[in-house]
Backbone bond lengths (Angstrom), bond angles and torsions (degrees), N, CA, C in turn:
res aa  C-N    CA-C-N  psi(-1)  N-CA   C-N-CA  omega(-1)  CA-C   N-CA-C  phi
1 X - - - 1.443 - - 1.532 108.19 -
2 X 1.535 121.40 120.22 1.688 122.05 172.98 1.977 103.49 -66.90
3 X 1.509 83.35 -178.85 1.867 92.73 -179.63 1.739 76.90 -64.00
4 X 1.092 129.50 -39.88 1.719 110.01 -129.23 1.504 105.41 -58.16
5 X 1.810 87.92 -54.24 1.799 97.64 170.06 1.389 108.04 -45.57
6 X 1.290 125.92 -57.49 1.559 114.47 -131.38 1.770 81.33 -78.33
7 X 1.310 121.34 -26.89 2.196 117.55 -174.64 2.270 83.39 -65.44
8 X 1.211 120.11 -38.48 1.732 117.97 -154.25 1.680 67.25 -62.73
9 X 1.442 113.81 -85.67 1.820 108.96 -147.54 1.015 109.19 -44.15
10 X 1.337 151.60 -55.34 1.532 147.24 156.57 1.311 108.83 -23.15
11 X 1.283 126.25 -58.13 2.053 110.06 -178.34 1.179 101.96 -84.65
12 X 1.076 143.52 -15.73 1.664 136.57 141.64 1.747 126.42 -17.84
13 X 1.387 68.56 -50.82 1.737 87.30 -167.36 1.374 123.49 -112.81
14 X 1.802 101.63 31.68 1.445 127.04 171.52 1.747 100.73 58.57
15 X 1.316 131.44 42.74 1.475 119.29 169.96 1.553 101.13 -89.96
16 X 1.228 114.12 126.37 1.663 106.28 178.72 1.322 95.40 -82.99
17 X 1.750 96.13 161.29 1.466 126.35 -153.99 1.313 103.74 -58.74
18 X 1.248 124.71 -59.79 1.453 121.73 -162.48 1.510 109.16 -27.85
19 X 1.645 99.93 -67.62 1.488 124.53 -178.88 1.844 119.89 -58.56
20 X 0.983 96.35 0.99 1.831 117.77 175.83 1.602 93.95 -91.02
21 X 1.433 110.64 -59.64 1.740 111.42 -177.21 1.370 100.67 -58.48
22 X 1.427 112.60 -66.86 1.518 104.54 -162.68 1.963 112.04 -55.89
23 X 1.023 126.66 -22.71 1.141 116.93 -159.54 1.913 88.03 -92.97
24 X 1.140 109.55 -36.09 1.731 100.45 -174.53 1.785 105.56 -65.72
25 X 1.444 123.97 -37.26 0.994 150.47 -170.06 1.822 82.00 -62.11
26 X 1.054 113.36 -97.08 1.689 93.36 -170.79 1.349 111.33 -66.98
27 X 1.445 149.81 56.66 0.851 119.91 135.61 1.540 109.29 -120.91
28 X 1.360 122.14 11.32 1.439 137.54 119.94 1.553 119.98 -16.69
29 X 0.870 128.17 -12.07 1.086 136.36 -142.92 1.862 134.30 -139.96
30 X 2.264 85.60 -56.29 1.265 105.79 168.47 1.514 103.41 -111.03
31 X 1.120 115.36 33.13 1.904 100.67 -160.61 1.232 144.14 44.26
32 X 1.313 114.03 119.47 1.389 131.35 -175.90 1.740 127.79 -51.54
33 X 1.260 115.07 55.54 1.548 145.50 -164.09 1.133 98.88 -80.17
34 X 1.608 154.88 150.17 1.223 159.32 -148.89 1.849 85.17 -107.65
35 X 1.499 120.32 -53.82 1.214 125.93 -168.17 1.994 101.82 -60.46
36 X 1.388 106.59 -59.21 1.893 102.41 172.75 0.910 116.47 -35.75
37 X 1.829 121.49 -51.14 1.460 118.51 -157.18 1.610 104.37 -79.63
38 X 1.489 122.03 -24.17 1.562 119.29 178.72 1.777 108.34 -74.33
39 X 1.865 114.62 -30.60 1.299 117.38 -173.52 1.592 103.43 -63.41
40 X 1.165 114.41 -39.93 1.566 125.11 -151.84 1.989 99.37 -79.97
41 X 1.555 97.95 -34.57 1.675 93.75 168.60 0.972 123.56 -84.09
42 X 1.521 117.78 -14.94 1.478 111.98 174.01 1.702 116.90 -80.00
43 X 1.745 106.09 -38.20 1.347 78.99 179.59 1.551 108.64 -69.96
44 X 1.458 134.05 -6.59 2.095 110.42 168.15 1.158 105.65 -70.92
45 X 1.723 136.63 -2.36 1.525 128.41 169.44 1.592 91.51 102.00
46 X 1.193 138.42 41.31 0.993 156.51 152.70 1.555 136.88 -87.06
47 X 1.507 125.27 120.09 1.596 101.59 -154.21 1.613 102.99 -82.45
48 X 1.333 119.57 -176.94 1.645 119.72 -178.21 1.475 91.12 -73.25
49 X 1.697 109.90 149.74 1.659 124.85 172.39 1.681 97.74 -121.44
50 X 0.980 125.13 -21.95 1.228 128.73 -142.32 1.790 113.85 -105.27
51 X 1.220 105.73 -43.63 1.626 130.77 167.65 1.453 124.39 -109.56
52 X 1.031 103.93 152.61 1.791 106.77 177.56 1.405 112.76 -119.15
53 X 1.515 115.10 122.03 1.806 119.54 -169.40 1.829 90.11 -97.84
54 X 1.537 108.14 83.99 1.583 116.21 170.88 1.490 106.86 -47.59
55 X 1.407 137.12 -15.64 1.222 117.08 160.76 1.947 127.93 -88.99
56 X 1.319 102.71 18.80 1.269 94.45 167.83 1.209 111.81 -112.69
57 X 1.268 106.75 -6.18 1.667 110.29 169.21 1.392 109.74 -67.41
58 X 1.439 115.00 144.89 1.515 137.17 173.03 1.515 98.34 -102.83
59 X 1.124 127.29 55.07 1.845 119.12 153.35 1.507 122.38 -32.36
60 X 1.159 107.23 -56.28 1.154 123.29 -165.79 2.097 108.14 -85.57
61 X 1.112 107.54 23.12 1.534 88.19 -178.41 1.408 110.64 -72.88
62 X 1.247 125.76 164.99 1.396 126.10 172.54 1.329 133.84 -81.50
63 X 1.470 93.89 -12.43 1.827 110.77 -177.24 1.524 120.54 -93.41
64 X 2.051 81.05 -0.51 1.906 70.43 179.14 1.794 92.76 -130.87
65 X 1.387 126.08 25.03 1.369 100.51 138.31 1.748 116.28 -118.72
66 X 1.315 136.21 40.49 1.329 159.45 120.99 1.308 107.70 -22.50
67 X 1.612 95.27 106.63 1.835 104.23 172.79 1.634 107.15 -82.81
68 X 1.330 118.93 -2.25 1.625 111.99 -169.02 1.377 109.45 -35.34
């Protein structure tokens, strides 16, 4: 993934700019890891864009494979 994408998924996902620089800006630094770039938005209170925590997914609920 280039900066370009990884700045697109960030304004995708409403992160204002500042916090787009600062977070690409260190990972310049610490490397551009799918796991850094979700740590670094969460601590601005930002949810993960980057990784998927398969255990918070509900696959399996019952209400959503219901033909009613």
């Amino acid at each position: 993934m280039t900066i370009d994408e990884i700045r697109f998924e960030m304004s995708i996902n409403e992160v204002k700019p500042n916090d787009i620089e600062e977070i690409i800006e260190e990972c310049i630094h610490s490397g551009f890891s799918p796991e850094d770039m979700d740590t670094a938005l969460q601590k601005r209170g930002y949810p993960k864009i980057f990784t998927i925590d398969y255990d918070e997914l509900d696959m399996y609920d019952e209400d959503a494979w219901d033909d009613d």
